[in-house]
The first five atom37 places (N, CA, C, CB, O) and aatype in JSON, in Angstrom:
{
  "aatype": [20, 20, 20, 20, 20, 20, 20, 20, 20, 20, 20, 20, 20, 20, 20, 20, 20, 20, 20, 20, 20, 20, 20, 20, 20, 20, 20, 20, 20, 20, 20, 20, 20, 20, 20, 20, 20, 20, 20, 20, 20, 20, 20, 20, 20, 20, 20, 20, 20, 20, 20, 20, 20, 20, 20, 20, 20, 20, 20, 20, 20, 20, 20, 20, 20, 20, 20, 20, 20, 20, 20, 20, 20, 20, 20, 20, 20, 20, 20, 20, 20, 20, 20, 20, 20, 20, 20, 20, 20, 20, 20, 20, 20, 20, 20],
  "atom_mask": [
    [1, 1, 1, 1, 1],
    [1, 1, 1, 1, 1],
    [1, 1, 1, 1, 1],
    [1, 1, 1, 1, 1],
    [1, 1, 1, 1, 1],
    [1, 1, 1, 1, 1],
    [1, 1, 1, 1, 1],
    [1, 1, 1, 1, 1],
    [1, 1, 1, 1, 1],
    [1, 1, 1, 1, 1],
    [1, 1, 1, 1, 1],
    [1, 1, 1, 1, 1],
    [1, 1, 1, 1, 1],
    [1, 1, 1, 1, 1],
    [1, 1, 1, 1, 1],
    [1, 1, 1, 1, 1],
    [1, 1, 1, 1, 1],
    [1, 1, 1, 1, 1],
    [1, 1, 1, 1, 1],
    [1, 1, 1, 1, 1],
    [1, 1, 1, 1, 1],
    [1, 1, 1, 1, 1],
    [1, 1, 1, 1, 1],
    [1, 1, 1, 1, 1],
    [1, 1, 1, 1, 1],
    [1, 1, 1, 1, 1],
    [1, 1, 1, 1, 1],
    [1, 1, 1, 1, 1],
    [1, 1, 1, 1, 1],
    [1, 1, 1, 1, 1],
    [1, 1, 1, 1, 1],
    [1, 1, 1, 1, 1],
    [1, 1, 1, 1, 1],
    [1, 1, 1, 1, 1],
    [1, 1, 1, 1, 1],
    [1, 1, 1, 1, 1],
    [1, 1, 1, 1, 1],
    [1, 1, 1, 1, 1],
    [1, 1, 1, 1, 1],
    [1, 1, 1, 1, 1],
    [1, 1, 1, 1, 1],
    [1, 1, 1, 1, 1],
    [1, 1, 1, 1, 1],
    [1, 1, 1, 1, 1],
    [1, 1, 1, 1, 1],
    [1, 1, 1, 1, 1],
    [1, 1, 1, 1, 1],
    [1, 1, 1, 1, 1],
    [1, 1, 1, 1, 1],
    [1, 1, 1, 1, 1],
    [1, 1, 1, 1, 1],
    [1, 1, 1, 1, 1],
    [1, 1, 1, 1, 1],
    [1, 1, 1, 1, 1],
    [1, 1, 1, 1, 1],
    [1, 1, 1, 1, 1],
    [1, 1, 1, 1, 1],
    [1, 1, 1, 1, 1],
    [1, 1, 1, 1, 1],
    [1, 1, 1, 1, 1],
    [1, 1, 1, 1, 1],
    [1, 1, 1, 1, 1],
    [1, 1, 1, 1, 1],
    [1, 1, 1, 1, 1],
    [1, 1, 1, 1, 1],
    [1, 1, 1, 1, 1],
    [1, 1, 1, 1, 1],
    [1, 1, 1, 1, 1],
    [1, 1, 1, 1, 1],
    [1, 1, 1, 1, 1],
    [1, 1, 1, 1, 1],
    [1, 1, 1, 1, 1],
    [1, 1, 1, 1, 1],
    [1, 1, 1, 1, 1],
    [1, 1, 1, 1, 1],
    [1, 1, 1, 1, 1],
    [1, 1, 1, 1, 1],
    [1, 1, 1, 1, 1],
    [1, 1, 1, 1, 1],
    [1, 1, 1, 1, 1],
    [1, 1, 1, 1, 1],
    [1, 1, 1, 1, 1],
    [1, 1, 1, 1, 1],
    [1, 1, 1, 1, 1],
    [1, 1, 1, 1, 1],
    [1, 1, 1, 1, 1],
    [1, 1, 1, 1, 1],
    [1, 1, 1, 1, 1],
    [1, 1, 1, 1, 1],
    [1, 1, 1, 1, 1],
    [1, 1, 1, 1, 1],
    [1, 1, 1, 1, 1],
    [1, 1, 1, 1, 1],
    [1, 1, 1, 1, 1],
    [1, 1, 1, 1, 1]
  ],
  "atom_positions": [
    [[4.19, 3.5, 9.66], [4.22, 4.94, 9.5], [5.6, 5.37, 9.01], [3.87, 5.63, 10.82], [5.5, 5.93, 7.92]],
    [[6.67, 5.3, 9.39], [8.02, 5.29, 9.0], [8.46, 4.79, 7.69], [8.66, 4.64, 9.87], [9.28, 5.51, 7.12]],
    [[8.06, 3.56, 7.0], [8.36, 2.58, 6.15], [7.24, 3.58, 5.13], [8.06, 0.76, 6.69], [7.56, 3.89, 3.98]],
    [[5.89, 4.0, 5.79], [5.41, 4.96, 4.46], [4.2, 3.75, 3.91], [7.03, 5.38, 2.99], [3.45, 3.94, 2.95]],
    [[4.23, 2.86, 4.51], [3.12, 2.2, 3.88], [2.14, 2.13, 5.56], [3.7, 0.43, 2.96], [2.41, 2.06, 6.76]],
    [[0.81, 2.23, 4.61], [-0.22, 1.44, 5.6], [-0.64, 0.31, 5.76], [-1.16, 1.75, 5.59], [-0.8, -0.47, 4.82]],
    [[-0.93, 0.0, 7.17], [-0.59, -1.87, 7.62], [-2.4, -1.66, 8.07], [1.11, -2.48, 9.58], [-3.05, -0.83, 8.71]],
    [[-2.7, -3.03, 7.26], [-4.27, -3.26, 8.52], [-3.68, -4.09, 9.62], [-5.94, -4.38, 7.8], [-2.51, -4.43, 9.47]],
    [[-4.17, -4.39, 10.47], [-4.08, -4.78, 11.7], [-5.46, -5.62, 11.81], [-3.85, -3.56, 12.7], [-6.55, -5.07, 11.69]],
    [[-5.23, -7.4, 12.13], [-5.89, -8.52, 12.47], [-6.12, -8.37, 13.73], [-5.29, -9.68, 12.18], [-5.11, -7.89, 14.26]],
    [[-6.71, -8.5, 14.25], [-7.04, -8.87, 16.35], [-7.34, -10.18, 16.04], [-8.73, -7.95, 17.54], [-7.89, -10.56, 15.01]],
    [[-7.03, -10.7, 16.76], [-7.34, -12.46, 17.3], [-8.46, -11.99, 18.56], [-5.46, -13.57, 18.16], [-8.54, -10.96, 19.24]],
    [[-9.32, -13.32, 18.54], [-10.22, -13.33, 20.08], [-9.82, -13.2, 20.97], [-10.84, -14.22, 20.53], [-10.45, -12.54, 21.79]],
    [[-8.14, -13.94, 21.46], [-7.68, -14.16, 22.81], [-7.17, -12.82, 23.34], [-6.58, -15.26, 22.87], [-6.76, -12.72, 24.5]],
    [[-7.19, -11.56, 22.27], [-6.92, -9.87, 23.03], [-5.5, -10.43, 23.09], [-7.84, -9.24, 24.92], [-4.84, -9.44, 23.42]],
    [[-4.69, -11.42, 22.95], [-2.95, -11.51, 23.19], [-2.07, -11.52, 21.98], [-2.5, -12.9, 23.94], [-0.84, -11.55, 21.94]],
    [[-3.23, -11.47, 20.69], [-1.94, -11.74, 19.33], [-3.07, -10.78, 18.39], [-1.5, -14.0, 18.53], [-4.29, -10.74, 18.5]],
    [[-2.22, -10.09, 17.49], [-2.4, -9.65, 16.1], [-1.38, -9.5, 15.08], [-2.91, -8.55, 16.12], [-0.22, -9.14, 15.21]],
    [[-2.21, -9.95, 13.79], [-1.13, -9.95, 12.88], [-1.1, -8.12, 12.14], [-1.51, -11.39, 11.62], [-2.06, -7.38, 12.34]],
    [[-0.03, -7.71, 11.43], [-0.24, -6.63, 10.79], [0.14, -6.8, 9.32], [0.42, -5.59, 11.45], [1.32, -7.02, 9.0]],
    [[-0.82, -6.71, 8.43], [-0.65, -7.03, 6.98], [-0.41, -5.68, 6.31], [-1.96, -7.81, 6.33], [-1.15, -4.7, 6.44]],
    [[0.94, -5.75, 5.41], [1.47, -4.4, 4.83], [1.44, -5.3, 2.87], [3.63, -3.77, 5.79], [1.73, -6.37, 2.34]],
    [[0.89, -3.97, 2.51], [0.96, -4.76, 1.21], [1.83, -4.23, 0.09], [-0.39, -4.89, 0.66], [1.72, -4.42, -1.13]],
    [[2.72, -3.52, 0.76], [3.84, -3.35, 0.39], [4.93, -3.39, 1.28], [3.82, -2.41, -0.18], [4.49, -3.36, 2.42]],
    [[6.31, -3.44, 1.26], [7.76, -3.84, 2.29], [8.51, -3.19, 1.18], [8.32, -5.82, 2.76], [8.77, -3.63, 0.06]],
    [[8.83, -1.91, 1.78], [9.41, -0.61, 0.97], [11.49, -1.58, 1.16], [8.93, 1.69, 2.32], [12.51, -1.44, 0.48]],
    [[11.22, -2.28, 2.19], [12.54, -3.0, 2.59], [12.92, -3.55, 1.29], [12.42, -4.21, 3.78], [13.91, -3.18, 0.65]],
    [[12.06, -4.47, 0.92], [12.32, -5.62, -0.1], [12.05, -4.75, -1.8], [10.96, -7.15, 0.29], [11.56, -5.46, -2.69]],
    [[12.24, -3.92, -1.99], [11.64, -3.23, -3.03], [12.49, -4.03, -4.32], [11.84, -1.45, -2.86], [12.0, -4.67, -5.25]],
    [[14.2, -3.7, -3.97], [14.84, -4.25, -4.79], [15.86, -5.48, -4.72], [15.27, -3.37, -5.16], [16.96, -5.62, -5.25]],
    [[15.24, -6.2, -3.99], [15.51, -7.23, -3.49], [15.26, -8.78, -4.48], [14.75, -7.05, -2.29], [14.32, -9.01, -5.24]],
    [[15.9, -9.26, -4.31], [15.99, -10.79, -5.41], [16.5, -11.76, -4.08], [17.56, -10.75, -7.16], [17.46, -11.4, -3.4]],
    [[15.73, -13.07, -3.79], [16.56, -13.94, -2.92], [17.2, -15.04, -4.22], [15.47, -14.8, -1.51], [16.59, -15.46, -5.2]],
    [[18.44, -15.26, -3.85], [18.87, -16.32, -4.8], [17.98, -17.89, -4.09], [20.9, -16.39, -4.79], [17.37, -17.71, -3.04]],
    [[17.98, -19.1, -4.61], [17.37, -20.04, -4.35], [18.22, -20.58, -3.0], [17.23, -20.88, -5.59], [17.76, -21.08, -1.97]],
    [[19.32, -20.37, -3.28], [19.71, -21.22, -1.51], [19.45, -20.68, -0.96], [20.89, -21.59, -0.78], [18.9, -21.49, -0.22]],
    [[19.2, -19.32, -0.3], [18.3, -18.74, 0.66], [17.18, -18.31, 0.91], [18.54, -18.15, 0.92], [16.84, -17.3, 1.52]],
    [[16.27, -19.54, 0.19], [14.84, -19.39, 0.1], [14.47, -19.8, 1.81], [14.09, -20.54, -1.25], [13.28, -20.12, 1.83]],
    [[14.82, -19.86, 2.64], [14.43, -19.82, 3.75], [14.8, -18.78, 4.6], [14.65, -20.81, 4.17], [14.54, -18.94, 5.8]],
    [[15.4, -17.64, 4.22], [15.83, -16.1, 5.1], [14.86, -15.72, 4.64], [17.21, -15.05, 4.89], [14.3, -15.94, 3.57]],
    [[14.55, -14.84, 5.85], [13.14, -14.0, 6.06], [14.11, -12.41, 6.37], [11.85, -14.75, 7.79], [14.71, -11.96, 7.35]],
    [[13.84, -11.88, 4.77], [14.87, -10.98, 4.9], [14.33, -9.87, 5.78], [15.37, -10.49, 3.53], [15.05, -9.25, 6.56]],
    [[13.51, -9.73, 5.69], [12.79, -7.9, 6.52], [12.4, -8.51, 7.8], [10.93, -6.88, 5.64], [11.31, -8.22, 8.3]],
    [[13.41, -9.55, 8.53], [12.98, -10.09, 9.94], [13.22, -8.31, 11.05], [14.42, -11.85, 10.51], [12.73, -7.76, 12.04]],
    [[14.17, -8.11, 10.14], [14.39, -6.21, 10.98], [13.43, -6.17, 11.84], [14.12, -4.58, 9.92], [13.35, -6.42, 13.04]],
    [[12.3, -5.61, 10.62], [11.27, -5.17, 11.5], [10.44, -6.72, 12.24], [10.15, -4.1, 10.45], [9.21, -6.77, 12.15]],
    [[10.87, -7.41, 12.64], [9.99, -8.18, 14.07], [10.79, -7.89, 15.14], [9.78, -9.99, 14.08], [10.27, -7.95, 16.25]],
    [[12.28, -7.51, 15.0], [12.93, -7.22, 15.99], [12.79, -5.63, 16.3], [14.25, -7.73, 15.76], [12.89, -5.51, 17.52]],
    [[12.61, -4.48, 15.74], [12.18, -3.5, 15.92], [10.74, -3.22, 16.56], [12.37, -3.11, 14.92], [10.54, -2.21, 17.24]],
    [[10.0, -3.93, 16.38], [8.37, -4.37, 17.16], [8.76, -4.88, 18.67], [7.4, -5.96, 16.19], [8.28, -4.17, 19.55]],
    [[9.44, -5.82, 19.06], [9.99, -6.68, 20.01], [10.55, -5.55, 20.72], [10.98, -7.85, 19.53], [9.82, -5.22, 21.65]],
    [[11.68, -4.78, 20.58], [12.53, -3.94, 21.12], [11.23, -2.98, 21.61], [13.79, -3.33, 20.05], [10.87, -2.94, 22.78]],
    [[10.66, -2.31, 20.64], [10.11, -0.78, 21.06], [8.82, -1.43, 22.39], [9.15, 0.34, 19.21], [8.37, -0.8, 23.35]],
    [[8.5, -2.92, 21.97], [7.32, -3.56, 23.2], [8.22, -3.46, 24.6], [6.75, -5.59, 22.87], [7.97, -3.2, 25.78]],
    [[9.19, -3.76, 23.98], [10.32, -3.99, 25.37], [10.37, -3.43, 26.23], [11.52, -3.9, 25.32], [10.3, -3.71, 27.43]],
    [[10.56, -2.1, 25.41], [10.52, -0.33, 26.56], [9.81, -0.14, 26.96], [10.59, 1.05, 26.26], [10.05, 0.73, 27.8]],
    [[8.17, -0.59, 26.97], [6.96, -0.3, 27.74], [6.71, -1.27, 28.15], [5.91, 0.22, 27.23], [5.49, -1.43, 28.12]],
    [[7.52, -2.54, 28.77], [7.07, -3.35, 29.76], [6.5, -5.22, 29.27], [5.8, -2.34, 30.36], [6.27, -6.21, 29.98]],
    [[6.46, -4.99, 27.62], [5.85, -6.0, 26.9], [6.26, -7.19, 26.54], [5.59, -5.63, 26.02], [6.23, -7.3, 25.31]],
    [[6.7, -8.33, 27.21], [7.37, -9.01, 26.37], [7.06, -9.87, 25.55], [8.03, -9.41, 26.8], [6.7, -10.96, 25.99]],
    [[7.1, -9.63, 23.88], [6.51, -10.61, 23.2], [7.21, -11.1, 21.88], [5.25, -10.17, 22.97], [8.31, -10.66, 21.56]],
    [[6.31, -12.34, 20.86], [6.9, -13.01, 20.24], [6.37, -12.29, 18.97], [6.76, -14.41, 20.53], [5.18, -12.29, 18.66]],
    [[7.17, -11.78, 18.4], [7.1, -11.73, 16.89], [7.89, -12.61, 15.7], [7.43, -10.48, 16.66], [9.02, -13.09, 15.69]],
    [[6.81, -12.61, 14.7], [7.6, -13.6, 13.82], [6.68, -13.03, 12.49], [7.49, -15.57, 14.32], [5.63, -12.4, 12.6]],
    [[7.42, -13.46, 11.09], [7.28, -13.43, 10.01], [5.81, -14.45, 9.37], [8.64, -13.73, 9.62], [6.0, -15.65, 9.58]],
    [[5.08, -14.28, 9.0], [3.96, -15.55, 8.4], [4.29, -15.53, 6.94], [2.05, -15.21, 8.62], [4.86, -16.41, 6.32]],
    [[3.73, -14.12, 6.39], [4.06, -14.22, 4.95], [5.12, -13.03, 4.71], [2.67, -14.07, 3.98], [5.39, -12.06, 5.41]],
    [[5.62, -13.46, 3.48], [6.6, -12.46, 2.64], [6.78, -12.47, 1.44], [7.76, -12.49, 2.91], [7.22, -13.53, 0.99]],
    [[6.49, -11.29, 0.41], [6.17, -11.21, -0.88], [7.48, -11.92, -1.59], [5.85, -9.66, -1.31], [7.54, -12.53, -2.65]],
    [[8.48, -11.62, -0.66], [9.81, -12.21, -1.3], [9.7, -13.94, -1.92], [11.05, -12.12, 0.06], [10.17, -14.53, -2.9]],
    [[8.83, -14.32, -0.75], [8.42, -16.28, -0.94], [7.67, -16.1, -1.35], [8.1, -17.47, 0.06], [7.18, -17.23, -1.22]],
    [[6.59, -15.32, -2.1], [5.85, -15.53, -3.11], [4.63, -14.98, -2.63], [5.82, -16.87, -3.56], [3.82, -14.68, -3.51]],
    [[4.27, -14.76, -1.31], [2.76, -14.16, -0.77], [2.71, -12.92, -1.69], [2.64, -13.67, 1.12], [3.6, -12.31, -2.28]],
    [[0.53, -12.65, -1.59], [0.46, -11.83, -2.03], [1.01, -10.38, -1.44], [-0.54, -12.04, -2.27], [1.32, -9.36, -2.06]],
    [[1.03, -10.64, -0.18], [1.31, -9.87, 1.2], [2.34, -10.11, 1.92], [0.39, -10.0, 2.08], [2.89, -11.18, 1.69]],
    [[2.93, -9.23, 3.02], [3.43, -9.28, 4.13], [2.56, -9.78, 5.23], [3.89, -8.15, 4.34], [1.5, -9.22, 5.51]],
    [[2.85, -10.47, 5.63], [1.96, -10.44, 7.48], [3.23, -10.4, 8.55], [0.81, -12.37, 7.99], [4.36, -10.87, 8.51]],
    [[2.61, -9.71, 9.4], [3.9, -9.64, 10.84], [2.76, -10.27, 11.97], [4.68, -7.46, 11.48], [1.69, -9.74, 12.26]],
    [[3.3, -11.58, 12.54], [2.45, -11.97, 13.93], [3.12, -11.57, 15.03], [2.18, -13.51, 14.18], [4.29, -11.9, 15.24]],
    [[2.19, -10.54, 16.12], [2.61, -10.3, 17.19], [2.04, -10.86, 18.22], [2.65, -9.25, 17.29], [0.85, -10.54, 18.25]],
    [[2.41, -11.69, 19.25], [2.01, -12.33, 20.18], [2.53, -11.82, 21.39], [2.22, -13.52, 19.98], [3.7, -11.53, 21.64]],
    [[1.33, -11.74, 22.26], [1.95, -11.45, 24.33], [2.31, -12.51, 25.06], [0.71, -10.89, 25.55], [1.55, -13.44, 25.31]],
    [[3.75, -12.4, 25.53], [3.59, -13.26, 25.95], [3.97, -13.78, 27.57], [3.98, -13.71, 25.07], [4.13, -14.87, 28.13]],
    [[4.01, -11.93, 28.1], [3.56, -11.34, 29.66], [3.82, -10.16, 29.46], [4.3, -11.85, 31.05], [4.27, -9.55, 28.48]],
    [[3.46, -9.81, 30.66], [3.64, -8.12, 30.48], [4.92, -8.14, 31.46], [2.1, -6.92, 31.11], [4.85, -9.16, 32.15]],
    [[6.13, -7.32, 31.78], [6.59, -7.12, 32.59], [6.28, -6.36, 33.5], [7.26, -7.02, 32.32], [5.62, -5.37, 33.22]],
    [[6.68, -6.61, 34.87], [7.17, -5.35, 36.23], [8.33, -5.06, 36.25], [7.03, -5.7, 37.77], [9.26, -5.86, 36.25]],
    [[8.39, -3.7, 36.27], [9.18, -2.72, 36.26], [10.09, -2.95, 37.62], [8.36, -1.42, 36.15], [9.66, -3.1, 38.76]],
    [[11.16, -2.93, 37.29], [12.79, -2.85, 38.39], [12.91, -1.92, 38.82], [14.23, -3.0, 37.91], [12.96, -0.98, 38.02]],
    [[13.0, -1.66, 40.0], [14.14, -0.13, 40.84], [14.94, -0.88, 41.25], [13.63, 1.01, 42.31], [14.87, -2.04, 41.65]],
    [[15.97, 0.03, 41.11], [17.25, -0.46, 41.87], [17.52, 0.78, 42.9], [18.68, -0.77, 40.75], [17.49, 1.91, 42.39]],
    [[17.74, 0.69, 44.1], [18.2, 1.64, 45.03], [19.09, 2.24, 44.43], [18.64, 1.2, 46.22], [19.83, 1.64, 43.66]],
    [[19.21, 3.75, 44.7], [20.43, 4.71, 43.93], [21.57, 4.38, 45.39], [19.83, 6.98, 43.56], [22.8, 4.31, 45.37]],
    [[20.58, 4.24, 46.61], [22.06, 4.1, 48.05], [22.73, 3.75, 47.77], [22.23, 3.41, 49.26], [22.52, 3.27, 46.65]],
    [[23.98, 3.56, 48.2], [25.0, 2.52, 48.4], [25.99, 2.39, 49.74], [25.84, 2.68, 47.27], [26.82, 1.48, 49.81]]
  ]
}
């Protein structure tokens, strides 16, 4: 929604992972990787922006990169995986 493109969204059977396929990455628009860094996954941003915002509601999970138009896919894919939920901390305000 932010980035301005629309993502479909994969469900897996196990209800714990989906991928989200964007078929455009407004990130990479003008972007060129030179050949020695054909292994940076430049728009990793957003798996860590997914990760963080799961964070704040208790989620902790694995995101990672599958495809990227930059390496040649027709597509983006983002895999999101669960991989517990957290419980929430109080800390006594006493002292």
């Amino acid at each position: 929604m932010f980035l301005g493109v629309q993502a479909e969204i994969i469900a897996y059977e196990d209800n714990k992972a989906f991928s989200l396929v964007l078929p455009d990455n407004p990130l990479a628009d003008f972007v060129v990787l030179p050949p020695q860094y054909h292994k940076l996954w430049y728009s990793n941003v957003l798996c860590g922006t997914i990760r963080g915002a799961l964070e704040m509601i208790n989620m902790k999970v694995a995101c990672t990169f599958k495809k990227d138009t930059l390496r040649g896919h027709e597509t983006n894919e983002i895999r999101v995986e669960l991989i517990e939920i957290l419980k929430d901390k109080y800390e006594d305000d006493e002292m």
